[in-house]
N, C-alpha and C positions, 0 to 999 in steps of 0.2 A: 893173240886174238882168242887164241881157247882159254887162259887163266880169264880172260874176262869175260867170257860167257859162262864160264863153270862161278867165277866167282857173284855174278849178275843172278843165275842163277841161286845160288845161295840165299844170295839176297831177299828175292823173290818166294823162297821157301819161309826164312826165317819173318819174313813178315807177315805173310799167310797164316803163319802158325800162330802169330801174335794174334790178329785180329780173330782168328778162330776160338784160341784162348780166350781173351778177353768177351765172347759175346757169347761163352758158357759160363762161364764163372760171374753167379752170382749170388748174392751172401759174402760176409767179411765185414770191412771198414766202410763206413760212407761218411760224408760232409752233410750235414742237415743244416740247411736253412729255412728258417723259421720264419715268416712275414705277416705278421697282427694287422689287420682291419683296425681302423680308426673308430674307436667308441671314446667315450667319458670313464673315466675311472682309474684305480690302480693299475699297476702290474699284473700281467697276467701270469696265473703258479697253470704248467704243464706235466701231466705226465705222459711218458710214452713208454709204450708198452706193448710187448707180443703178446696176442692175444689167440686163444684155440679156435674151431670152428663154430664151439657152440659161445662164443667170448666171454670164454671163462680164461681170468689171467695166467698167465706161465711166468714170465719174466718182465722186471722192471729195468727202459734200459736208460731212460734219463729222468728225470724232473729238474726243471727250473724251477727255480721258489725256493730258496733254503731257509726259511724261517719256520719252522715247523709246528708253528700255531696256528698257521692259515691250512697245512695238508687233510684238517677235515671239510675243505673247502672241497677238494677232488674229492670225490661222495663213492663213488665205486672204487676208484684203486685203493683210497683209505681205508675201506673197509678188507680189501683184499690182505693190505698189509697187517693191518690190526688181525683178522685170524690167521694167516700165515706167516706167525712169529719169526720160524726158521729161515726166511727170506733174507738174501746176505744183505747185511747194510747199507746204506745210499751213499756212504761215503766217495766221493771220484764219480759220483752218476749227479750231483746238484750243481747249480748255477744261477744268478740271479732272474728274477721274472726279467719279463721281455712287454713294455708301456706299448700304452696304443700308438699304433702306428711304423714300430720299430723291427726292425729283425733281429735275427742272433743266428750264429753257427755255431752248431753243437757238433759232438764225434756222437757216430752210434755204431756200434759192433752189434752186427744180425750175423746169426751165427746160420750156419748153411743149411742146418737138420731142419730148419722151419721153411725151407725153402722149397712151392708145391707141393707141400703136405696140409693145406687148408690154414694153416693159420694167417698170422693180416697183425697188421702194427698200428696200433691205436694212440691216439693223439687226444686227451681232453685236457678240458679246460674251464678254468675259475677265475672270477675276478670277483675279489672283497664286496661285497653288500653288491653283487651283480650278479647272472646268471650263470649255471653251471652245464658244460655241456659234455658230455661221455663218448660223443663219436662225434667230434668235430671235424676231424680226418680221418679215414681209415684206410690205410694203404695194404692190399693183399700182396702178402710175399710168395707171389708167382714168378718164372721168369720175366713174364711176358707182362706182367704190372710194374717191377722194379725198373724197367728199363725205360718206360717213359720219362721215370725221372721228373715230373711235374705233379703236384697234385693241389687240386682246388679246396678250401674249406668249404663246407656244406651249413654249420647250423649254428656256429660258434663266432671266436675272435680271431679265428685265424684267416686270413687271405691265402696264405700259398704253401705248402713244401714243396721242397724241393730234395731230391735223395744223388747224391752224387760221388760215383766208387771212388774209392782212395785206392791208385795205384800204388802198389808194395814193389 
């Protein structure tokens, strides 16, 4: 009777200690699902990107769209790129656009240092001979925003993210 209450016991800690863990730690891997509004038109090319408080760029962490005749389509990250040469390659960060009305799940690695330090993850968006929009999503990397885990599109082609931790 006492190995089961010491072992219940155990139990009871090491689970505490899970969910404790788990509802600090945020920053790492997530599963991004991407969900487009139904318009007319091509594909839509995204970039996403950390963005500082005054939303000047830091890092680029995905773009869908690899065809790179359309990336002067994204109007501000382009130009981010185009002067900040030294910026490491897109290579492993592209994937094909994502048509009206379609989703896609991307990986994103947000790294922890942005996390309640005022920066926010930025979502624009371009479609060929269509309108271009620079804050379609903007998700602040707060604890207390990441963990809603939903976020609405505002002025763009997107309907939804969604931000969802990848347990390691």
């Amino acid at each position: 009777m006492k190995n089961i209450l010491i072992l219940g016991l155990i139990c009871a800690n090491l689970t505490m200690n899970s969910f404790y863990s788990n509802a600090q730690t945020v920053g790492g891997e997530y599963k991004c699902l991407i969900q487009l509004k139904n318009y007319q038109g091509e594909g839509a090319y995204i970039a996403v990107s950390v963005v500082n408080s005054k939303g000047e760029y830091v890092e680029t962490l995905r773009v869908l769209g690899d065809d790179h005749e359309w990336y002067p389509d994204i109007k501000s990250w382009y130009a981010f790129r185009n002067k900040n040469r030294h910026q490491p390659r897109l290579d492993g960060v592209t994937g094909a656009t994502i048509g009206s009305g379609e989703r896609s799940v991307v990986s994103l690695k947000i790294n922890q240092k942005y996390i309640d330090k005022g920066y926010s993850l930025r979502f624009e968006t371009a479609v060929e001979d269509k309108s271009y929009h620079v804050k379609d999503v903007v998700v602040s990397l707060s604890n207390d925003q990441l963990k809603l885990g939903k976020y609405e599109g505002k002025e763009g082609y997107i309907r939804q993210i969604r931000l969802i931790p990848v347990d390691k």
